[in-house]
N, C-alpha and C positions, 0 to 999 in steps of 0.2 A: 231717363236717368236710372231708373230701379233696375233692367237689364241689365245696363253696364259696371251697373255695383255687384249684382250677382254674378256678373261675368268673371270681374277683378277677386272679387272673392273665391271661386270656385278656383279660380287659376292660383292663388293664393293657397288653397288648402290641398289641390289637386296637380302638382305639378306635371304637366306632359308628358313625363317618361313613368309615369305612377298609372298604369294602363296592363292588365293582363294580356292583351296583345301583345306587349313583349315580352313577356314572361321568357320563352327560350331565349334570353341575352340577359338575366335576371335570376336565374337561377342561384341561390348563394350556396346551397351545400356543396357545388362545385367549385367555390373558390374556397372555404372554408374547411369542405371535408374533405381536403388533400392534404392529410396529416403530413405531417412534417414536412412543409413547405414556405417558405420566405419570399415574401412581396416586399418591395422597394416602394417607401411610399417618398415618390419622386416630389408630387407638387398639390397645392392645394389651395383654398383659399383664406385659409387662417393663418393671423402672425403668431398667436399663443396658440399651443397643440390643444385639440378641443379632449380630448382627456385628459394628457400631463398637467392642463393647465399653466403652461409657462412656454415661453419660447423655446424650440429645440433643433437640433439639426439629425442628419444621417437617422434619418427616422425609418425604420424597416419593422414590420408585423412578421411575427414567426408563428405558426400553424404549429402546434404538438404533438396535439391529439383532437380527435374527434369519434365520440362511444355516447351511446346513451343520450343519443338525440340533441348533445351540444359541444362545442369544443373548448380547448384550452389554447392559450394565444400567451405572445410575450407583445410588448410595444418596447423596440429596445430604441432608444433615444442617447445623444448626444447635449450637451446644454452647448456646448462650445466643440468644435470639429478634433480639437486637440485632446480634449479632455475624455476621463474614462467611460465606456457605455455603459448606460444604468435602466432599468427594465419597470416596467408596469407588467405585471401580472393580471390576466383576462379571462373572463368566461364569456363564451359566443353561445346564443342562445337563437338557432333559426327560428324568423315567423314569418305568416305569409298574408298579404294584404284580404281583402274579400273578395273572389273570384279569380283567383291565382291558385292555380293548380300547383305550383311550386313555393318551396322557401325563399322571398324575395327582399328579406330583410332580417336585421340579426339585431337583439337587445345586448348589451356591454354590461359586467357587473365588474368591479375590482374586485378580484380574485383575493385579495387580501384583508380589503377591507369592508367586504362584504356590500360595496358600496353599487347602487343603479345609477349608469354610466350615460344611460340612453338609448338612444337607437339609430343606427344606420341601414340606410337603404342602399342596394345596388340599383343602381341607373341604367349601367350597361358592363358587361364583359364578355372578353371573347374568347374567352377561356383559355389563352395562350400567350399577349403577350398584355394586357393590360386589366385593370376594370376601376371603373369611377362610382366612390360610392355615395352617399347627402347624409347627412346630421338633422337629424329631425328637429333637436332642440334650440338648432345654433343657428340653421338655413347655410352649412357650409358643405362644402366638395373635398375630395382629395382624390388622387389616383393613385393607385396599387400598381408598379412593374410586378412581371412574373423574372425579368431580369433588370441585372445594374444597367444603370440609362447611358443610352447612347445620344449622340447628338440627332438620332432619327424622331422626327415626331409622330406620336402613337393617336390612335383612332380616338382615344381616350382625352389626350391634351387638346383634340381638334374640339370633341363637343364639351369638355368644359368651354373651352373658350366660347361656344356659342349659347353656353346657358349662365353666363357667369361674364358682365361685361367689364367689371372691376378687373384691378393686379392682383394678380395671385403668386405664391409665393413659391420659393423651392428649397426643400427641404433634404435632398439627396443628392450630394453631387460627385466629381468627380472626388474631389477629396476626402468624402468619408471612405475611407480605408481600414483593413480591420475590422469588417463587423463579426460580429459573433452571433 
């Protein structure tokens, strides 16, 4: 019995894709330090956005800048698909696990309100058309497009689906139109 509590534990603190062996699909200042660039964050598995704190639609992350070892980010959100887009202001702060030679995870501060957001981790990306990243504080997922979603399913929605056995949600669809 003491084995398998330590097991479930470690699996518990230690998720499988939390491994410096993958560090090259992990790297986050490649998804972050491409200044001014916009991710589609299509689906995930929160019904309240785990920053906004409320439910939201046509959710997309904009990249601004990135200087001085961290970036600026907008979270530009929808409450209702009709209604007008409204922003969270962001500081991306890369850091990197213990024995990861790369940036494999980013700290969130509210850029406005001075406030600590959390942390997320990159899981995996491919530097092209997806990347899935985890919420330290909440045990949630979401996936980043590098474009608007098509009906194709990405490498990204495949392994959420196999580390995440619950509904997950979608957050970008075709009707969000207008982003800014």
């Amino acid at each position: 019995i003491f084995i398998f509590l330590c097991t479930a534990v470690a699996v518990t603190i230690d998720p499988p894709w939390k491994n410096p062996m993958y560090e090259t699909m992990q790297n986050i200042t490649k998804v972050i330090g491409a200044a001014y660039t916009t991710y589609f964050v299509y689906e995930g598995t929160f019904e309240k956005d785990v920053l906004i704190k409320k439910s939201v639609v046509c959710l997309i992350m904009r990249i601004t800048d990135y200087s001085y070892g961290s970036g600026i980010a907008f979270r530009k959100y929808r409450e209702q698909v009709e209604q007008k887009q409204e922003s969270l202001d962001l500081y991306l702060t890369p850091e990197n696990d213990p024995g990861y030679d790369v940036y494999n995870y980013m700290t969130l501060q509210d850029a406005e309100e001075q406030e600590d957001l959390g942390a997320m981790h990159l899981v995996y990306t491919d530097y092209s058309i997806c990347s899935l990243f985890y919420y330290d504080d909440t045990g949630d997922y979401e996936v980043w497009l590098y474009n608007k979603p098509d009906d194709v399913a990405t490498p990204c929605a495949l392994l959420l689906a196999l580390l995440w056995d619950k509904s997950t949600h979608v957050y970008y669809t075709k009707n969000c139109t207008d982003t800014k």
